[in-house]
C-alpha positions as CSV (number, residue, x, y, z in Angstrom):
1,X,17.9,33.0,-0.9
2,X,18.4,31.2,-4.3
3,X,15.0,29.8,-6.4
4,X,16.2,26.2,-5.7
5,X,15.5,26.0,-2.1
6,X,11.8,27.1,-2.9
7,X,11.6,24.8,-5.8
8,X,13.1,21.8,-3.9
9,X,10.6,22.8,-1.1
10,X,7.8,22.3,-3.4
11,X,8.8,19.1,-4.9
12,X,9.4,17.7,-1.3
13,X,5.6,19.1,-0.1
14,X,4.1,17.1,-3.2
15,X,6.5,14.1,-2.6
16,X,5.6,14.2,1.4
17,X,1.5,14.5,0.5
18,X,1.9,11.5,-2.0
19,X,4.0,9.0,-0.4
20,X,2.6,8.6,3.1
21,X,-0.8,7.6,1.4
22,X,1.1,5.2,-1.1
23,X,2.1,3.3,1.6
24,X,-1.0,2.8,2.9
25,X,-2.3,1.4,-0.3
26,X,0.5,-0.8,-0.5
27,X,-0.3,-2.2,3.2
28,X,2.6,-0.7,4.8
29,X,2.5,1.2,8.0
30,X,4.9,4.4,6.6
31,X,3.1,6.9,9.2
32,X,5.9,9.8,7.8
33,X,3.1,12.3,8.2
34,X,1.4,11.8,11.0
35,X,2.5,13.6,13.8
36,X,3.8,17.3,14.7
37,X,7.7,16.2,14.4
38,X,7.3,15.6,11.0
39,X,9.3,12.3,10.0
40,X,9.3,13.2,6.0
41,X,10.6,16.4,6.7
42,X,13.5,15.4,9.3
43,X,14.1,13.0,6.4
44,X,14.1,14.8,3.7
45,X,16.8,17.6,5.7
46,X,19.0,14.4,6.0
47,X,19.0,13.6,2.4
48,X,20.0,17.5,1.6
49,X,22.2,17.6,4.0
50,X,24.0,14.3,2.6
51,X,24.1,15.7,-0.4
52,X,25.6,19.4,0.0
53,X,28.1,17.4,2.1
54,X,29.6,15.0,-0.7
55,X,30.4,18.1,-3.2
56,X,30.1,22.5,-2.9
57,X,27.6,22.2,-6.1
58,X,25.0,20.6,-4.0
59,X,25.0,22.9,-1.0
60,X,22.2,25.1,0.5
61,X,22.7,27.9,2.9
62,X,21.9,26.9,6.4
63,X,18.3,29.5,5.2
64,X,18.0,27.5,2.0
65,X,17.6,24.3,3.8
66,X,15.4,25.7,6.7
67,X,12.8,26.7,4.2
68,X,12.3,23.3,2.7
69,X,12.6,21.7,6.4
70,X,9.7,24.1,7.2
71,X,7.9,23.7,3.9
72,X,8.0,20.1,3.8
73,X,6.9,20.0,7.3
74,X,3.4,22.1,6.6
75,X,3.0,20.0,4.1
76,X,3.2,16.8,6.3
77,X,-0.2,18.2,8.2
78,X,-2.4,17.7,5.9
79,X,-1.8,13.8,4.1
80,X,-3.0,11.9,6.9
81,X,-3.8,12.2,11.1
82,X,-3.7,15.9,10.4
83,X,-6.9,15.8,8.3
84,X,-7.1,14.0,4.7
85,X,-7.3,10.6,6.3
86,X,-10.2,11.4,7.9
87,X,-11.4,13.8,5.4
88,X,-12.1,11.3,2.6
89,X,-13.6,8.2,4.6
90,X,-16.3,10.5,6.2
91,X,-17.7,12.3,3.1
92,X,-17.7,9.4,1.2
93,X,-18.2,6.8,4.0
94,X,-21.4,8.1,5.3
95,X,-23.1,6.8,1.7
96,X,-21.5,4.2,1.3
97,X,-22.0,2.7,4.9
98,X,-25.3,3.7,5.1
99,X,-28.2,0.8,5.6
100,X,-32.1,1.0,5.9
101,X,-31.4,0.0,9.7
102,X,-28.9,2.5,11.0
103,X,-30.8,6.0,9.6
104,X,-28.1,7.4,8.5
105,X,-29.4,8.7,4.7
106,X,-32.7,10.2,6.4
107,X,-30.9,11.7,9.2
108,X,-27.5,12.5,8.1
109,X,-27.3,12.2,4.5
110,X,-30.1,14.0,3.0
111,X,-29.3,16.9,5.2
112,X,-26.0,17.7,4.4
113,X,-25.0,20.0,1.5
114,X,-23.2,18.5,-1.2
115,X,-20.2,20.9,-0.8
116,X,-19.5,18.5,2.0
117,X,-20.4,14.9,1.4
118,X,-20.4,12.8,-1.7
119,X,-23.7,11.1,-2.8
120,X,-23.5,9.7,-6.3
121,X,-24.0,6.1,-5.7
122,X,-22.0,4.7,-8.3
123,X,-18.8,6.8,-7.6
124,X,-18.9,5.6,-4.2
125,X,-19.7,2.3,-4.8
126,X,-16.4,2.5,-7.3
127,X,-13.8,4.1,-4.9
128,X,-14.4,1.9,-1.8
129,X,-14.8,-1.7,-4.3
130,X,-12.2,-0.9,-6.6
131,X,-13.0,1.1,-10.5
132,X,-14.3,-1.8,-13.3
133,X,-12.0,-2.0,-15.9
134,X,-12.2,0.7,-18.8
135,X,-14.3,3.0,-16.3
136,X,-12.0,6.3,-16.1
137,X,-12.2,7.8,-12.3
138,X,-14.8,10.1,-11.6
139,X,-13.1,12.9,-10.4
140,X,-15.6,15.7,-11.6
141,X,-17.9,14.3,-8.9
142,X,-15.3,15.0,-6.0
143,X,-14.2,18.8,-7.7
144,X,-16.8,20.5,-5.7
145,X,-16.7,19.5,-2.4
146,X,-13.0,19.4,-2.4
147,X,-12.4,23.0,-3.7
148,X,-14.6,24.0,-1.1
149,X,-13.5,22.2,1.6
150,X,-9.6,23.5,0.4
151,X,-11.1,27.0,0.9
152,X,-12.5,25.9,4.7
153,X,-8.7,25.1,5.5
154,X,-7.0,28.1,3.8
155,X,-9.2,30.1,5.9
156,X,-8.3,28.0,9.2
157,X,-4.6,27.5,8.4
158,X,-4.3,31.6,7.3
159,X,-6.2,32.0,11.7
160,X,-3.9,29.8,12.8
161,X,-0.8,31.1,11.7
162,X,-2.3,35.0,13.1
163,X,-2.8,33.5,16.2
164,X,0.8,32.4,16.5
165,X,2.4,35.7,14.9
166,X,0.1,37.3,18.3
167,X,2.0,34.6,20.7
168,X,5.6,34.7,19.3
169,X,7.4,37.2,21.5
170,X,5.2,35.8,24.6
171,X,6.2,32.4,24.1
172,X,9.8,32.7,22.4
173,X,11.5,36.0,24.0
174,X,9.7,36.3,27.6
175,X,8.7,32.9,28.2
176,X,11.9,31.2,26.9
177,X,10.3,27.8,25.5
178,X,12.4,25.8,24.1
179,X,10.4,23.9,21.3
180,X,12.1,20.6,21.9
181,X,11.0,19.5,18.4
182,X,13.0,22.3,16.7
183,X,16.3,20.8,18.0
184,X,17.1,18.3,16.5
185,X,16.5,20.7,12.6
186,X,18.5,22.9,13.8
187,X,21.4,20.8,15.4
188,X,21.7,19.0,11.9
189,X,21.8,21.9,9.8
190,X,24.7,23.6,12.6
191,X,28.3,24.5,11.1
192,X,31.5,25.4,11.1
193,X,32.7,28.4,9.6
194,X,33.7,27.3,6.0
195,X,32.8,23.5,6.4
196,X,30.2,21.5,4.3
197,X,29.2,18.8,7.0
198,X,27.2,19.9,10.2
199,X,28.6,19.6,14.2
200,X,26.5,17.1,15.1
201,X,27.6,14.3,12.2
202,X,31.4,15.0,13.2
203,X,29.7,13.2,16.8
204,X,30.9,10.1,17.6
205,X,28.3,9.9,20.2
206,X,25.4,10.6,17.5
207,X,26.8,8.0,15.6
208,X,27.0,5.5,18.0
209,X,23.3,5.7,18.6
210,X,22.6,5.9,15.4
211,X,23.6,2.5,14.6
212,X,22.6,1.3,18.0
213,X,19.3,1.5,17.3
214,X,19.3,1.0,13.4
215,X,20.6,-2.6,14.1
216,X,18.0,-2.8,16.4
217,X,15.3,-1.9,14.1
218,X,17.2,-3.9,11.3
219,X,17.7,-7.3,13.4
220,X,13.7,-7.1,14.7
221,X,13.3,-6.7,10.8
222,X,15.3,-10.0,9.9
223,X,13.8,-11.8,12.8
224,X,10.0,-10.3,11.4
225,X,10.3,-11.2,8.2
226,X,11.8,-14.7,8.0
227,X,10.2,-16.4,11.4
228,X,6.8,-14.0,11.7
229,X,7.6,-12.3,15.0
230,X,10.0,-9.6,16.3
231,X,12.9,-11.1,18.5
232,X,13.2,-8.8,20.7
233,X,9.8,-7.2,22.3
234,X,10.8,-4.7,24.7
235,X,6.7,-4.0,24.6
236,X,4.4,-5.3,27.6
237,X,1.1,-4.5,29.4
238,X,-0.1,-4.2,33.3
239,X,-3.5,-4.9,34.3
240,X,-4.8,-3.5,37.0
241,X,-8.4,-3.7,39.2
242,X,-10.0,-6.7,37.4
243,X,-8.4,-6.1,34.0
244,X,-10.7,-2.9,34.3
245,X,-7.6,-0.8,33.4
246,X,-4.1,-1.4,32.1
247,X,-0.8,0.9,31.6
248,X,1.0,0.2,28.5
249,X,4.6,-0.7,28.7
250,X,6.5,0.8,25.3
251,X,10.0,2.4,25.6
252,X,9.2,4.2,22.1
253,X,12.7,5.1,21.2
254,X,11.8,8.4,19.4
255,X,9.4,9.7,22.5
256,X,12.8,8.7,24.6
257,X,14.5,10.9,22.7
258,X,12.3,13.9,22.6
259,X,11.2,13.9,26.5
260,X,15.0,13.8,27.3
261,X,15.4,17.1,26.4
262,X,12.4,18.5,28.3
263,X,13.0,19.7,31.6
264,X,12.8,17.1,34.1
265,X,9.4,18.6,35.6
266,X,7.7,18.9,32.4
267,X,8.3,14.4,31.8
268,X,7.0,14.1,35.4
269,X,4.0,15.9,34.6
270,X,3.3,14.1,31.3
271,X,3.9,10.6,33.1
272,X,3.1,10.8,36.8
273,X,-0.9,12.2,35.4
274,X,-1.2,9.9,32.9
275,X,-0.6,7.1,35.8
276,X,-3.0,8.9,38.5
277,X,-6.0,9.7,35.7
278,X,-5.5,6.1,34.4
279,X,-5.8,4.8,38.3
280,X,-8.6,7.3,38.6
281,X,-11.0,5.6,35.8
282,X,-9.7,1.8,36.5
283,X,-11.2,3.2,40.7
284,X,-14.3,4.6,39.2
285,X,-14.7,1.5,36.5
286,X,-14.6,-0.4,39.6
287,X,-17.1,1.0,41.8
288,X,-19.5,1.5,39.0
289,X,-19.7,5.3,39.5
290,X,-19.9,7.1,35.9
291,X,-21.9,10.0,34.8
292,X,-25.5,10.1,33.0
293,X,-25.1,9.6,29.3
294,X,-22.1,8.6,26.9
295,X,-18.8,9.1,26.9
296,X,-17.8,10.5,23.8
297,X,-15.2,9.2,21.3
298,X,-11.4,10.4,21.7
299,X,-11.7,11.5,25.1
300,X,-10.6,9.9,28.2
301,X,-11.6,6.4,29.1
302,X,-14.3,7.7,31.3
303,X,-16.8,11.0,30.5
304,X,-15.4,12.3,34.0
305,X,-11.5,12.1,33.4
306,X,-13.0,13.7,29.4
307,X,-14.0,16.7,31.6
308,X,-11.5,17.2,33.8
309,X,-9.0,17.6,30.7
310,X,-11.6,19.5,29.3
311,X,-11.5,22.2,32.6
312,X,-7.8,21.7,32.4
313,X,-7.2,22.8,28.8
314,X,-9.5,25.9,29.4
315,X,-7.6,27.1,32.6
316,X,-4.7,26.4,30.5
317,X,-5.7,28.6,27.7
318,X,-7.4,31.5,30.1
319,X,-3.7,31.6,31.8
320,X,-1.8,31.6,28.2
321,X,-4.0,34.6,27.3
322,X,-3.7,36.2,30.6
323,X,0.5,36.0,30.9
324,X,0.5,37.3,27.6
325,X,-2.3,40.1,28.3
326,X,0.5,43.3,27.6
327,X,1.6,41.9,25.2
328,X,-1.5,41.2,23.1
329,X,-2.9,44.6,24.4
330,X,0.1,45.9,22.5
331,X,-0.6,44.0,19.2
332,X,-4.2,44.9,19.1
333,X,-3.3,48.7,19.9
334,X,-1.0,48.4,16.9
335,X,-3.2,46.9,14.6
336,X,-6.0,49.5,15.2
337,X,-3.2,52.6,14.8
338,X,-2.5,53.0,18.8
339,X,1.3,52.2,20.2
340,X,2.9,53.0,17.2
341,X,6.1,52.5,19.0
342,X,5.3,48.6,19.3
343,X,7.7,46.8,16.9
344,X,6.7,44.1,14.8
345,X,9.2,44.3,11.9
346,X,10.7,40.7,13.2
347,X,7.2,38.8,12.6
348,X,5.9,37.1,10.0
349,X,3.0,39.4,9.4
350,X,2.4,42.5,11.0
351,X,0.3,42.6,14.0
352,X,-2.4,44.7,12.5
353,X,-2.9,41.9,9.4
354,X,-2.5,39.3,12.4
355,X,-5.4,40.8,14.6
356,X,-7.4,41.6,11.5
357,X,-6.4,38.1,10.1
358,X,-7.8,36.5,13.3
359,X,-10.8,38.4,13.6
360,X,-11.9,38.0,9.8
361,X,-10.7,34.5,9.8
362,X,-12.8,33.6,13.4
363,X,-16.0,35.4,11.8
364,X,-15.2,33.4,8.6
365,X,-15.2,30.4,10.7
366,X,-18.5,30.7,12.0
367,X,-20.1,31.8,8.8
368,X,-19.2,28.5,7.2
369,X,-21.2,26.7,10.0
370,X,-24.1,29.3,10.3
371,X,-24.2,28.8,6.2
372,X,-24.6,25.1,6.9
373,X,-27.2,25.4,9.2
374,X,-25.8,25.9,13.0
375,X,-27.0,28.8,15.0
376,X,-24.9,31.9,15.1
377,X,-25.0,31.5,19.2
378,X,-23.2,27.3,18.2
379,X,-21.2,28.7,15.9
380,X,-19.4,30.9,18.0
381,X,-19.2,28.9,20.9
382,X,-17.9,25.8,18.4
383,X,-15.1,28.2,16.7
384,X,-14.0,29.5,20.0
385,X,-13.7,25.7,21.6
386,X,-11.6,25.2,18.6
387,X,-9.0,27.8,19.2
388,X,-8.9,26.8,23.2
389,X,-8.2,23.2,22.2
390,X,-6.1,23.9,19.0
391,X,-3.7,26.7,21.1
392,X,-3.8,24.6,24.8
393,X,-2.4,21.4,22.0
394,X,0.1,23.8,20.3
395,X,1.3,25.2,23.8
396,X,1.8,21.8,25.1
397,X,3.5,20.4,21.9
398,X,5.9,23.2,21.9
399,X,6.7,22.7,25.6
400,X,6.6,19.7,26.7
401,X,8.2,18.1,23.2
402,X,5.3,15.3,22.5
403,X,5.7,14.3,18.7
404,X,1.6,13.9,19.2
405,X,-0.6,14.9,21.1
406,X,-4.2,14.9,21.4
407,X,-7.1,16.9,23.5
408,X,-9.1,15.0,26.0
409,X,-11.8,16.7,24.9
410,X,-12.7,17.8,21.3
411,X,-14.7,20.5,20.1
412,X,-17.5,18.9,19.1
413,X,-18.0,17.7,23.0
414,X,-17.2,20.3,24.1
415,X,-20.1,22.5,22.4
416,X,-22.7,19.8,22.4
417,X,-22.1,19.8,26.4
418,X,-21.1,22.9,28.1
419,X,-23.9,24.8,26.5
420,X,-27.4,25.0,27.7
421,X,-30.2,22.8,26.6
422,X,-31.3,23.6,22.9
423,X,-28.7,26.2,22.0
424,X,-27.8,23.7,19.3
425,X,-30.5,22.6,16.8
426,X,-30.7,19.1,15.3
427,X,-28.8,20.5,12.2
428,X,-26.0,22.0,14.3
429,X,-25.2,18.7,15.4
430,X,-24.8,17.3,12.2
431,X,-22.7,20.0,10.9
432,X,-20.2,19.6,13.7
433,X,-20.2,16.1,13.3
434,X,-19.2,16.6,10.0
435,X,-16.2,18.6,11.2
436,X,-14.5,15.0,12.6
437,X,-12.7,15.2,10.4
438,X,-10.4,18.2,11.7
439,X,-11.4,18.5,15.2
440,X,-11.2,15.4,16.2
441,X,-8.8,12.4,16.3
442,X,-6.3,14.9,15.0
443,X,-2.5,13.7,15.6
444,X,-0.6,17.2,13.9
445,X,-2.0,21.0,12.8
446,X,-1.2,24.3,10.8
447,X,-1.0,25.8,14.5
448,X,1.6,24.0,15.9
449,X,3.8,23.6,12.9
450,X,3.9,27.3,12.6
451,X,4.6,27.6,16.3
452,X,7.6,26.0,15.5
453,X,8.1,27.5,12.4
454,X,8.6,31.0,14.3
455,X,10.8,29.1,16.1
456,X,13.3,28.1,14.0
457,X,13.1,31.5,11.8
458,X,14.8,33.2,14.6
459,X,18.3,31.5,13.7
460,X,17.4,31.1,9.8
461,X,16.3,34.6,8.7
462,X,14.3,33.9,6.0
463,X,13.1,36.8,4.2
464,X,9.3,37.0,5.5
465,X,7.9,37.1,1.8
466,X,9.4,34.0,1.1
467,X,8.1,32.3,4.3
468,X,4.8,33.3,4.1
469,X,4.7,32.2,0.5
470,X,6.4,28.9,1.3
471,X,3.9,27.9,3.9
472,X,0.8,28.6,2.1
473,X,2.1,27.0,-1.4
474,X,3.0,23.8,0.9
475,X,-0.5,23.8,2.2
476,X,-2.2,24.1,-1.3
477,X,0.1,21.8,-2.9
478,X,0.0,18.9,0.0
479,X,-4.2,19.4,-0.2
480,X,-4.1,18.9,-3.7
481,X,-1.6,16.2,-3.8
482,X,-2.9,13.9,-0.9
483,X,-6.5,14.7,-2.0
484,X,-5.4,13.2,-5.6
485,X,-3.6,10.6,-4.1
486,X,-6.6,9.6,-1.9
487,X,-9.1,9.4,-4.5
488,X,-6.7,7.9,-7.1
489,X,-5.8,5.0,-4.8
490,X,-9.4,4.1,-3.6
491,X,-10.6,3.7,-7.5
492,X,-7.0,1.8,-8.7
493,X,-7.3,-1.0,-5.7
494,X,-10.8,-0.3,-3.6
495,X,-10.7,1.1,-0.3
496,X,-11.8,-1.4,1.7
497,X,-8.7,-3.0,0.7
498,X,-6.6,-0.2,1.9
499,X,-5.1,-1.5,4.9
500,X,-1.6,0.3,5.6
501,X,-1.5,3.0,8.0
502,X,-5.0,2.7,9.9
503,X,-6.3,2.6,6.3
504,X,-8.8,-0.6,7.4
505,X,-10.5,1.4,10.5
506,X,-10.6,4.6,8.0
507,X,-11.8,3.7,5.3
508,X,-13.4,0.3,6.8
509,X,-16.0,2.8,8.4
510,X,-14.5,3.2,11.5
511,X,-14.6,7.1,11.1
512,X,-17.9,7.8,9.4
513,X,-19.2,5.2,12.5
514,X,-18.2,7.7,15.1
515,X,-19.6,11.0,13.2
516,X,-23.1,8.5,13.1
517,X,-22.9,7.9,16.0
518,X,-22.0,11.7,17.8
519,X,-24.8,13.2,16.0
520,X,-27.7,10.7,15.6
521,X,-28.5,10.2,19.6
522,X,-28.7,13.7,19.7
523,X,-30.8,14.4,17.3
524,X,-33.2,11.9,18.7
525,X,-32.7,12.4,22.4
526,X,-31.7,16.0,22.9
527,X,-29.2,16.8,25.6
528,X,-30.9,17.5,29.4
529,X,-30.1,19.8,31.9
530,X,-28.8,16.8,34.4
531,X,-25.9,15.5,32.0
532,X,-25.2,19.3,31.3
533,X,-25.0,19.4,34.7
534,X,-22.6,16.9,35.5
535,X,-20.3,17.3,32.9
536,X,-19.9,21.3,34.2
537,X,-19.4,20.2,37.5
538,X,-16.0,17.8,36.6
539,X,-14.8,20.7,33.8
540,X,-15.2,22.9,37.0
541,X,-13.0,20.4,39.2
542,X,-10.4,20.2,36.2
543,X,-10.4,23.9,36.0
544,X,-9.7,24.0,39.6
545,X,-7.0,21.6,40.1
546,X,-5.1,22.9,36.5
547,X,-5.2,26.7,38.3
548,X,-4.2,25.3,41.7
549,X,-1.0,23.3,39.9
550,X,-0.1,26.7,37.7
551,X,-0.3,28.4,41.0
552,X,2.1,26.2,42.6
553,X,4.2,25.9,40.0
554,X,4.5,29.8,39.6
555,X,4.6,30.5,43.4
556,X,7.3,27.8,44.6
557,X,10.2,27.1,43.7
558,X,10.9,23.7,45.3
559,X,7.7,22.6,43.9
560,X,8.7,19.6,41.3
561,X,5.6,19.0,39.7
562,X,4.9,21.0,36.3
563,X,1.2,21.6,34.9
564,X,1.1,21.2,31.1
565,X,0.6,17.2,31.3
566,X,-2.4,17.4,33.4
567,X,-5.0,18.5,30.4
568,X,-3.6,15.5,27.7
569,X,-3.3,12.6,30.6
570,X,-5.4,10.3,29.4
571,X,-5.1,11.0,25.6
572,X,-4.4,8.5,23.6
573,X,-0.7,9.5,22.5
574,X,0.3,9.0,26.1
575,X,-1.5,5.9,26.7
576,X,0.8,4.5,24.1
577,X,4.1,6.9,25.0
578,X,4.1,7.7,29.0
579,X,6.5,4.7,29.9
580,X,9.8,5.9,27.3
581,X,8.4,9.6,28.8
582,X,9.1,7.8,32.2
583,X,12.3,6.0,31.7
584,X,14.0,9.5,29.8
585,X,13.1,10.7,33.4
586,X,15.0,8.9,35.2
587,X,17.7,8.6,33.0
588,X,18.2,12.0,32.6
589,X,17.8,12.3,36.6
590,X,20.7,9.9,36.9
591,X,22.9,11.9,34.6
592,X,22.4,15.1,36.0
593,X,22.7,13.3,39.9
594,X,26.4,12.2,39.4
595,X,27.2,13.7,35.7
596,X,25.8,17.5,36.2
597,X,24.9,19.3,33.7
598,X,28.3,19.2,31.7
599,X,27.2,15.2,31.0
600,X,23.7,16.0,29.9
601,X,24.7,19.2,27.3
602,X,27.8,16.0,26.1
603,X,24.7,12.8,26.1
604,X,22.1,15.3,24.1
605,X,23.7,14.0,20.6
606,X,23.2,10.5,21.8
607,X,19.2,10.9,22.3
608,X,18.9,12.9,18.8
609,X,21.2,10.1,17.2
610,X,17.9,7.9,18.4
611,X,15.3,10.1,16.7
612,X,17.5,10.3,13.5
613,X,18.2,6.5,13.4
614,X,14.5,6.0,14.2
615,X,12.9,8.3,10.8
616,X,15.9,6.6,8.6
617,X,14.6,3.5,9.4
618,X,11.1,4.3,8.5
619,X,12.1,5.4,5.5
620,X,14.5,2.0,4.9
621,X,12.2,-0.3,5.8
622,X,8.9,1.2,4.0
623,X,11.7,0.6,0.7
624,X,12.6,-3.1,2.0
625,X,9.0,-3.6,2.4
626,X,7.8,-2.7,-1.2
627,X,10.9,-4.4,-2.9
628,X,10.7,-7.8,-0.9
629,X,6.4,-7.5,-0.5
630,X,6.6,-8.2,3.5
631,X,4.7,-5.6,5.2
632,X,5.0,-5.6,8.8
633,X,6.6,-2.3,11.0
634,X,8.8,-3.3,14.0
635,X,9.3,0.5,15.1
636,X,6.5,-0.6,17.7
637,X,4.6,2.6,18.2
């Protein structure tokens, strides 16, 4: 393993962290950094591989360029939808947004430390309005909270990558998953014996789709940019009970791609409940029935289907601990000097610094919000919703193949609502409000990139030092950089002029609006026993229909339906995604009907030719649009 890959991997972290929020500034969509497949990174492997390709001086061992792959995709996490984006907005927004009307500096502002919220008038006033000229940028004023808050996601990130170490062999070597979002890295970085250039570019096939959907993307482009509409808009919508409801219609090419490879049961699972929980709330909008209080933000489009995913994601998470109960038996009988004939020399740490490192990290965890004000009795409830949600989204990622994917239910809700009435104070509420920013409308995580981090170091043997290192100098460096980049941006053009890339509901208040508004009413109206009541009743129903699909699942064979869709339904990801989900179904059903299984391993090229094609053209026409000044994306997510 030669210096340059690890240097290259840094450059390629910073370069990740700092272009994805350039774009936004400039009012272009970009989106390289949103989601767990990690568009920069797939990129950036594409560019390297060009490279060592054209001449031998340029070439990186197939290890060399899996460390950057993996480096630049940690670093992707962090920029935007993985937390940064919603970082900034909501410990600056809360200030700035802030009226005599809507409470918000008696109630929220005045209450919160300022390790975790910005309150100098001026600076704020200056970063969302845009910096006078002459006036140098403030950053002393953001130093503090942002060094701290860097600390908060060291902490998380360092739990998060234990807790993975502790499910590797479970998941990997027993349970056989096969990370969908791993293959296409490793296919392009797979070679002959003595040759330069990788399998899958000698593929006609790849090739051919490729271009396919490049001149696609190309001639909507055209089309967009000289006539002010797409030509061709595959895209459509289906209203259903009185408009009460409606399914999207989107064949998202890259989503195609990616649910092709999954096994058929797994797309019917994802698609076939996202139809039935999306008929379910358009029935229950209809008849009027709903559930005492609010539905919370980024849940399901009704508080019931929110707890139903919410019982769904627990059973989920009670079952992936209880399949892997030897095995985690094992690693904790390791790490406290049992079972010494337990082997852990192939992980990344050893299982006693994982079980330590989750323990420590967990208490850590809750410290941080006991410090801030929550009750120890909260804090440990909040912490330990956290893991269920982060692990049940990182299971399903790695399973099912979804480049996003998002919890019906988030942390916050699930605290505020499955615990009795007054176990969280007034000040717990705010302080998990505050934590929108992470556990919340989250698209990409630490946790799941390291899941498939694991993944792929079983084929690239990367000396463990090195990986470790790697991952936690792209986490620094990406903080650092997107944090700088953030900040820098909002002085140099104002960010209430920062429209790419969701940057006008981010920074437009959108995101400091929902924290308001999750921990206001309940500081004012405390929770009652009824709504508690309910809301444990439909988590109990969703626990009970999750456990009766695993049991089916496990127990019969001729049973077609798999599980792991049930608990992300009605998420927002596969609002927007289940239809491509549904037609890589049934194309892939056709293929293996009258093809077999010798025509599906021969069409796989064609589908990861689609992905491939698909990042390129991000990348081409973010370039187009900053040389020829004509924003508009026609990838149609």
């Amino acid at each position: 393993m030669r210096k340059r890959a690890f240097i290259i991997g840094i450059f390629l972290s910073i370069l990740v962290a700092l272009v994805d929020q350039y774009l936004s500034i400039k009012s272009l969509s970009g989106r390289l950094c949103w989601e767990y497949w990690a568009p920069a990174a797939i990129f950036g492997l594409f560019v390297l591989l060009i490279l060592s390709s054209i001449h031998r001086v340029l070439e990186l061992k197939t290890s060399e360029l899996l460390l950057i792959f993996i480096m630049a995709s940690t670093a992707s996490v962090l920029p935007s939808m993985g937390f940064m984006s919603s970082l900034i907005p909501i410990i600056s927004g809360m200030k700035y947004f802030s009226v005599e009307g809507n409470k918000w500096q008696e109630l929220i502002i005045d209450k919160t430390s300022p390790l975790l919220m910005i309150k100098d008038d001026t600076a704020i006033k200056y970063f969302y309005e845009g910096l006078p000229p002459g006036e140098a940028i403030p950053y002393g004023i953001w130093l503090k909270p942002m060094l701290f808050i860097l600390l908060f996601v060291l902490v998380f990130s360092f739990l998060s990558i234990c807790l993975m170490v502790l499910f590797r062999k479970q998941w990997i070597e027993k349970e056989k998953l096969i990370y969908p979002l791993t293959i296409l890295p490793m296919e392009m970085v797979r070679k002959k014996e003595g040759s330069r250039v990788p399998l899958l570019f000698k593929n006609r096939l790849f090739w051919f789709a490729f271009a396919l959907c490049f001149a696609y993307y190309l001639f909507n482009w055209i089309t967009l940019s000289t006539t002010g509409t797409a030509m061709i808009k595959p895209r459509g919508f289906i209203s259903l009970f009185r408009k009460s409801t409606s399914f999207s219609l989107n064949p998202f090419f890259p989503i195609l791609g990616f649910a092709y490879l999954v096994p058929r049961s797994v797309s019917l699972s994802l698609w076939l409940f996202h139809v039935l929980f999306t008929l379910q709330s358009g029935l229950l909008s209809m008849s009027g029935f709903k559930l005492p209080g609010i539905n919370e933000a980024f849940g399901g489009r009704s508080t019931i289907t929110t707890f139903e995913g919410a019982g769904g994601m627990l059973m989920l998470v009670a079952a992936l601990f209880w399949r892997a109960r030897k095995h985690l038996s094992d690693c904790v009988a390791k790490a406290f000097g049992h079972r010494q004939h337990v082997d852990d020399s192939s992980e990344l740490f050893s299982y006693r610094t994982a079980v330590l490192g989750f323990i420590l990290g967990f208490i850590a965890m809750m410290s941080f919000m006991r410090y801030f004000g929550m009750p120890w009795f909260a804090s440990f409830m909040f912490i330990m919703f956290t893991v269920v949600v982060f692990l049940g989204l990182t299971r399903i990622v790695c399973q099912a193949g979804l480049p996003a994917a998002r919890a019906q239910c988030i942390p916050p809700v699930y605290t505020s609502y499955l615990l009795p009435p007054g176990a969280i104070t007034p000040q717990g509420y705010l302080v998990m409000g505050l934590q929108y920013s992470w556990a919340a409308d989250i698209r990409t995580s630490i946790m799941a990139t390291t899941g498939h981090t694991l993944k792929i170091q079983e084929d690239a043997h990367i000396p463990r030092k090195i990986l470790v290192a790697g991952i936690i100098t792209a986490i620094i460096v990406s903080y650092l950089a997107s944090a700088w980049i953030h900040i820098y941006g909002g002085y140099k053009v104002g960010a209430l002029s920062i429209t790419g890339g969701g940057g006008t509901w981010f920074f437009g208040g959108g995101m400091s609006r929902f924290v308001a508004n999750f921990v206001i009413p309940k500081m004012e109206t405390p929770i009652s026993k009824d709504i508690i009541l309910t809301r444990y009743i439909f988590t109990a129903i969703g626990a009970f229909v999750m456990g009766a699909l695993m049991f089916l699942h496990s127990k019969f064979l001729w049973w077609p339906i798999h599980y792991i869709g049930f608990p992300v339904a009605e998420s927002a990801p596969l609002t927007y995604w289940w239809f491509a989900i549904f037609l890589a179904w049934i194309i892939k059903g056709v293929i293996l009907k009258f093809g077999g299984h010798n025509v599906y391993r021969k069409s796989v090229p064609f589908f990861l030719g689609i992905i491939l094609s698909t990042v390129t053209w991000i990348v081409v026409e973010s370039a187009l649009d900053l040389i020829l000044h004509k924003p508009g994306s026609v990838v149609g997510w």
